[in-house]
C-alpha positions in Angstrom: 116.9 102.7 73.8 115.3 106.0 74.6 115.3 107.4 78.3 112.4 109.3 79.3 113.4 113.1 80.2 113.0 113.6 84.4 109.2 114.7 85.0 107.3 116.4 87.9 103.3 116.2 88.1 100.7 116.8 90.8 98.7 113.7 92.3 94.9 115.3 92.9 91.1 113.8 94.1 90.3 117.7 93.7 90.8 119.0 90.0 89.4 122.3 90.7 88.9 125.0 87.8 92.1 127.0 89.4 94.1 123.7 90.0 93.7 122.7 86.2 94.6 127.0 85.2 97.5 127.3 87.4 99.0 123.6 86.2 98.2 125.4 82.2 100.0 128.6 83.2 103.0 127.0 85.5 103.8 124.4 82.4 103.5 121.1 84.5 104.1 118.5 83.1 101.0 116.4 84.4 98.6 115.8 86.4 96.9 112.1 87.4 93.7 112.9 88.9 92.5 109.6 91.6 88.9 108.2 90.8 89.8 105.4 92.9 87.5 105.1 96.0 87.1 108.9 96.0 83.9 109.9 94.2 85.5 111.4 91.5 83.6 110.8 88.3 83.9 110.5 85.1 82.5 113.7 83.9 84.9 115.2 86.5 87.6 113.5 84.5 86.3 114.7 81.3 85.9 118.4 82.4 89.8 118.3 83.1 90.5 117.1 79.9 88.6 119.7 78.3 90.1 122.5 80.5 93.7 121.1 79.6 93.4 120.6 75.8 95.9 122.0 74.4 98.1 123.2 77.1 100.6 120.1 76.8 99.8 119.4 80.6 99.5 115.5 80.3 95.8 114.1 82.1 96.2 110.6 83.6 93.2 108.9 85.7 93.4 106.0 88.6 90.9 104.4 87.3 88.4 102.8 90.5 89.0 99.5 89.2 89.5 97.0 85.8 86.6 96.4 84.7 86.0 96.7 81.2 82.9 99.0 81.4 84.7 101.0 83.8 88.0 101.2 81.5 86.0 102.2 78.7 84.3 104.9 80.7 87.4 106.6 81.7 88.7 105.9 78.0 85.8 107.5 76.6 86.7 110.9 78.6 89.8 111.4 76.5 92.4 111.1 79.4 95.9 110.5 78.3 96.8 107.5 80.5 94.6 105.6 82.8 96.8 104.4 85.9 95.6 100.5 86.8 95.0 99.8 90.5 95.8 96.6 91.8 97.1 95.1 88.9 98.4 91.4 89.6 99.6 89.6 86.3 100.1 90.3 83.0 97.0 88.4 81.5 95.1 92.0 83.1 97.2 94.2 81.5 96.4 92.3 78.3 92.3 92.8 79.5 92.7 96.1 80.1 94.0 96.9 76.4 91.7 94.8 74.7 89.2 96.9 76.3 90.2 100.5 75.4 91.5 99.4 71.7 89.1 100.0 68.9 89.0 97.2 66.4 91.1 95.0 64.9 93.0 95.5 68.1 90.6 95.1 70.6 86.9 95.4 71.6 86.3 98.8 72.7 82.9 100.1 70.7 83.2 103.3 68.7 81.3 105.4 70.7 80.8 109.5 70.8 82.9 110.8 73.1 85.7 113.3 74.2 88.1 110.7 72.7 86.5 110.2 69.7 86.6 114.1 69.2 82.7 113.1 69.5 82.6 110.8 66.9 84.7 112.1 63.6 88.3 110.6 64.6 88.6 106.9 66.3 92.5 107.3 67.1 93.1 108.2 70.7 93.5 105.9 73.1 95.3 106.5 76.6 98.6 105.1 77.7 97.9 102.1 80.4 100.3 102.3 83.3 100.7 99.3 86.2 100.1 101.0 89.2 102.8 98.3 91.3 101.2 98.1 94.8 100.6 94.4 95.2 103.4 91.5 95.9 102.1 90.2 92.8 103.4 93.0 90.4 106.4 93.6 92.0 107.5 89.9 92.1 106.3 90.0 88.4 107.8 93.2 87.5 110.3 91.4 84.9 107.4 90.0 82.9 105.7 92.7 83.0 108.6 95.3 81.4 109.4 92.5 79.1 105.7 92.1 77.6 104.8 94.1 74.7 102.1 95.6 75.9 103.4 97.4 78.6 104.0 100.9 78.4 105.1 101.9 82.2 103.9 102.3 85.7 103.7 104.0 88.9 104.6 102.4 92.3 102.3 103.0 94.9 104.0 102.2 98.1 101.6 102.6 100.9 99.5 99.9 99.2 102.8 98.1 98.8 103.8 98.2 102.1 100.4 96.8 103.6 100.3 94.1 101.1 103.7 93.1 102.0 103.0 92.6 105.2 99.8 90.6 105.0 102.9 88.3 103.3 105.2 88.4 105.8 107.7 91.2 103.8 106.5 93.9 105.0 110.3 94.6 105.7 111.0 94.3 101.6 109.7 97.9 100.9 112.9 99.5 100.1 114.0 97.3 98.0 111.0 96.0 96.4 110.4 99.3 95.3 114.2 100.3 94.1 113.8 96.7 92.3 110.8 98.0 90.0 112.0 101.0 89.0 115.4 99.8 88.2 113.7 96.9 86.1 111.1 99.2 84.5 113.8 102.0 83.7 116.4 100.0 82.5 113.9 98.6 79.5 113.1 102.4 78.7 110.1 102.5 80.3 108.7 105.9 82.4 108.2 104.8 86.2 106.7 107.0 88.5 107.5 107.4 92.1 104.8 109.8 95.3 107.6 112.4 96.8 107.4 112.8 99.8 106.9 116.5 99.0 107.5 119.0 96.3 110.8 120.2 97.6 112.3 116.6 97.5 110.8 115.7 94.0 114.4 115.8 93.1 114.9 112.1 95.3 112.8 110.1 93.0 114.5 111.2 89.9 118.2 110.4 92.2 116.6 107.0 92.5 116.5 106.6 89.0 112.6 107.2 88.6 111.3 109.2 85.7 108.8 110.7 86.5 107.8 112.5 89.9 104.4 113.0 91.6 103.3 115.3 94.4 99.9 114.6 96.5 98.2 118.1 95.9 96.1 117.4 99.4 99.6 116.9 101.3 101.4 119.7 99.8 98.3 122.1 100.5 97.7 120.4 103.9 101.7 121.0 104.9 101.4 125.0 103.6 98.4 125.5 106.0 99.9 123.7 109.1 103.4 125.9 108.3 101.0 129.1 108.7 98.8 128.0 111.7 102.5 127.3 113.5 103.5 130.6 112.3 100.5 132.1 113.7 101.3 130.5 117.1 104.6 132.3 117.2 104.0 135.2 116.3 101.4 135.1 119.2 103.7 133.8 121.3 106.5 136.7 120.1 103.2 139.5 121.2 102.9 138.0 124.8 106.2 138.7 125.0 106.4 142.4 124.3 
């Protein structure tokens, strides 16, 4: 059984031309840009790609929900790995592939696109990852990493959280979310875990996680509060003189 190497990656609503250069010339690993209620579109999606071929930096998409039209649409933009929201049993895992396979193995029509290298080459398809953030896919976690199909996951736990409590678990966090990755990890699997920021990536991986990812927002939002406090003090250091 393999064991995927430790990985850090940025989480991002905001793939801006510098974001996508700066991940290219820092050698990140990856980053998984969130179309999921934010606005961000497909050609969005499909401009990152572009901007990142070739630079070994990994694209992955939250798709804004499983749909088959909407799988194939993120499909078709040439991403590495669509992330699945909301995911609550194995039977739409199963959907979700039959949708972004080309035939015999699924239904997914050979169109010209970024993925098809515009129609000469019908042999990329992305990755599909269980984003775990309902009671459902955690309680079915065992299934899930057993099932062929299955190829890894992320754990989003503020979803988690909130759907836990509407069952009366809200207190089950913790170990609901130690449960998946242990399941997932220990049947090879890459599982991926938020940090709480980028200087304690390092506690996902000690959790036995494989892969880590940052909220790009957060981290920027943390730098500029750290500077408006700075700029406080040092007003406060002037009065003083």
């Amino acid at each position: 059984m393999n064991t995927p190497r430790p990985e850090v990656g940025l989480i991002t609503a905001d793939p801006t031309p510098t974001l996508l250069g700066l991940l290219d010339v820092l050698g990140v690993d990856s980053i998984v840009i969130d179309a999921e209620q934010t606005g961000i579109t497909a050609a969005q999606c499909t401009d990152a790609v572009q901007r990142l071929a070739g630079s070994g930096v990994r694209v992955g998409v939250r798709v804004p929900e499983l749909r088959d039209d909407c799988l194939l649409t993120f499909a078709n933009t040439g991403a590495d790995e669509l992330v699945l929201p909301r995911v609550r049993s194995v039977s739409e895992l199963e959907a979700a592939y039959r949708a972004t396979r080309f035939p015999p193995l699924g239904e997914r029509p050979r169109q010209v696109s970024r993925a098809s290298r515009y129609g000469t080459e019908y042999t990329h398809v992305p990755v599909l990852s269980v984003l775990f953030e309902t009671v459902e896919a955690v309680d079915a976690v065992r299934e899930f990493a057993a099932h062929e199909l299955f190829a890894g996951g992320w754990i989003g736990p503020t979803d988690l959280v909130d759907d836990l409590g509407r069952h009366d678990r809200a207190g089950e966090l913790d170990a609901r979310v130690q449960d998946v990755i242990d399941v997932v990890a220990g049947a090879g699997h890459p599982i991926g875990l938020p940090a709480p920021s980028a200087a304690r990536a390092g506690e996902v991986h000690a959790r036995g996680a494989s892969r880590s990812a940052i909220y790009w927002e957060r981290e920027v939002t943390a730098t500029l509060r750290a500077l408006v406090a700075a700029r406080g003090t040092e007003a406060q250091g002037s009065a003083q003189l």
